[in-house]
RODO-2510 file (C-alpha; in nm, 4 decimals, decimal comma):
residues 71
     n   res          X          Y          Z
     1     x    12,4775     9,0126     9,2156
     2     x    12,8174     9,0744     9,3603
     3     x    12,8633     9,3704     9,6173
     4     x    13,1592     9,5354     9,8051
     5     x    13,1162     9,6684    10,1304
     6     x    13,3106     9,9796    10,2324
     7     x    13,3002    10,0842    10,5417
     8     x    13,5726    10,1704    10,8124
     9     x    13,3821    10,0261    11,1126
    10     x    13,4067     9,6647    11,1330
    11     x    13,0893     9,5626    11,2832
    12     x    12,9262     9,8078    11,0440
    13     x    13,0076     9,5921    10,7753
    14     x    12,9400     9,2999    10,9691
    15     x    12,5942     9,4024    11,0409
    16     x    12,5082     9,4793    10,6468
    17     x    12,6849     9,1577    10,5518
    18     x    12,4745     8,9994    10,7786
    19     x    12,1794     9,1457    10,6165
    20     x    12,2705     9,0709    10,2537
    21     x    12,3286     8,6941    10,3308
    22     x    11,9598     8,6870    10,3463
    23     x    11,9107     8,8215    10,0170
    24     x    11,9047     8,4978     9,7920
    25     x    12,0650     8,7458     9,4744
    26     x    12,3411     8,8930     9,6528
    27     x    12,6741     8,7944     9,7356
    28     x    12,9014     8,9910     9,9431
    29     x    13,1894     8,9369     9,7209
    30     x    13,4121     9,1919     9,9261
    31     x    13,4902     9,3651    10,2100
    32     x    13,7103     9,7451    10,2596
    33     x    13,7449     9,9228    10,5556
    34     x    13,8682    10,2703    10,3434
    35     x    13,8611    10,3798     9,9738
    36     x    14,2271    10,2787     9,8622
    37     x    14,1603     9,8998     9,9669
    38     x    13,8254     9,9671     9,8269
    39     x    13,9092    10,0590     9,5017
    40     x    14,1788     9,8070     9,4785
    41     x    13,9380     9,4973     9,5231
    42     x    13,6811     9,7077     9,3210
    43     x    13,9213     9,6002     9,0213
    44     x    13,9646     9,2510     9,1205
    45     x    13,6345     9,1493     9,1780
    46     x    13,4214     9,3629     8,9733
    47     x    13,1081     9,3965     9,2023
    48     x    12,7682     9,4775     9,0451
    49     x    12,7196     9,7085     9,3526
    50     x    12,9468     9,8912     9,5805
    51     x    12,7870     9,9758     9,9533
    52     x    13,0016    10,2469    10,0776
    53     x    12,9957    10,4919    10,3729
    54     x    12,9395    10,8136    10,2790
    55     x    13,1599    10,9699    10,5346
    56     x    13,4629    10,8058    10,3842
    57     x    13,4058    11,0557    10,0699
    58     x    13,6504    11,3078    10,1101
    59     x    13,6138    11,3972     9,7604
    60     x    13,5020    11,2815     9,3941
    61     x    13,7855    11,1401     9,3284
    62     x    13,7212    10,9075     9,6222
    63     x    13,3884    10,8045     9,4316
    64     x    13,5448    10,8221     9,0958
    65     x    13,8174    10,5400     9,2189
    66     x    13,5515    10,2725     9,2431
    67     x    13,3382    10,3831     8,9315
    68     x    13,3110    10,1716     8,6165
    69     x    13,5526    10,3734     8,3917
    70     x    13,8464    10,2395     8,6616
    71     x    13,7196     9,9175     8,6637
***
């Protein structure tokens, strides 16, 4: 399973990459530290799941950038 990791600290994501390794069915397939890049690598890689800090929501539209319809 493919996941994208959004998350504007750095060692955040680090830490729950870290994690995930461990997990023999998921692949960290990406990394964002805000939405935009997010949604961006959302389309080019097409993760299964997307881990994402919830204080980067600002709005739906935020969310709706990196749901299935956009991808």
């Amino acid at each position: 399973m493919k996941a994208l990791l959004v998350d504007d600290e750095r060692l955040a994501r680090k830490r729950l990459s870290t994690l995930l390794e461990k997990h023999p069915f998921i692949t960290v397939a990406g990394e964002a530290g805000d939405i935009r890049t997010a949604a961006a690598l959302a389309e080019a890689i097409r993760p299964e799941v997307v881990f994402l800090d919830r204080s980067l929501v600002v709005n739906r539209d935020a969310i709706n950038s990196l749901g299935r319809e956009s991808i």
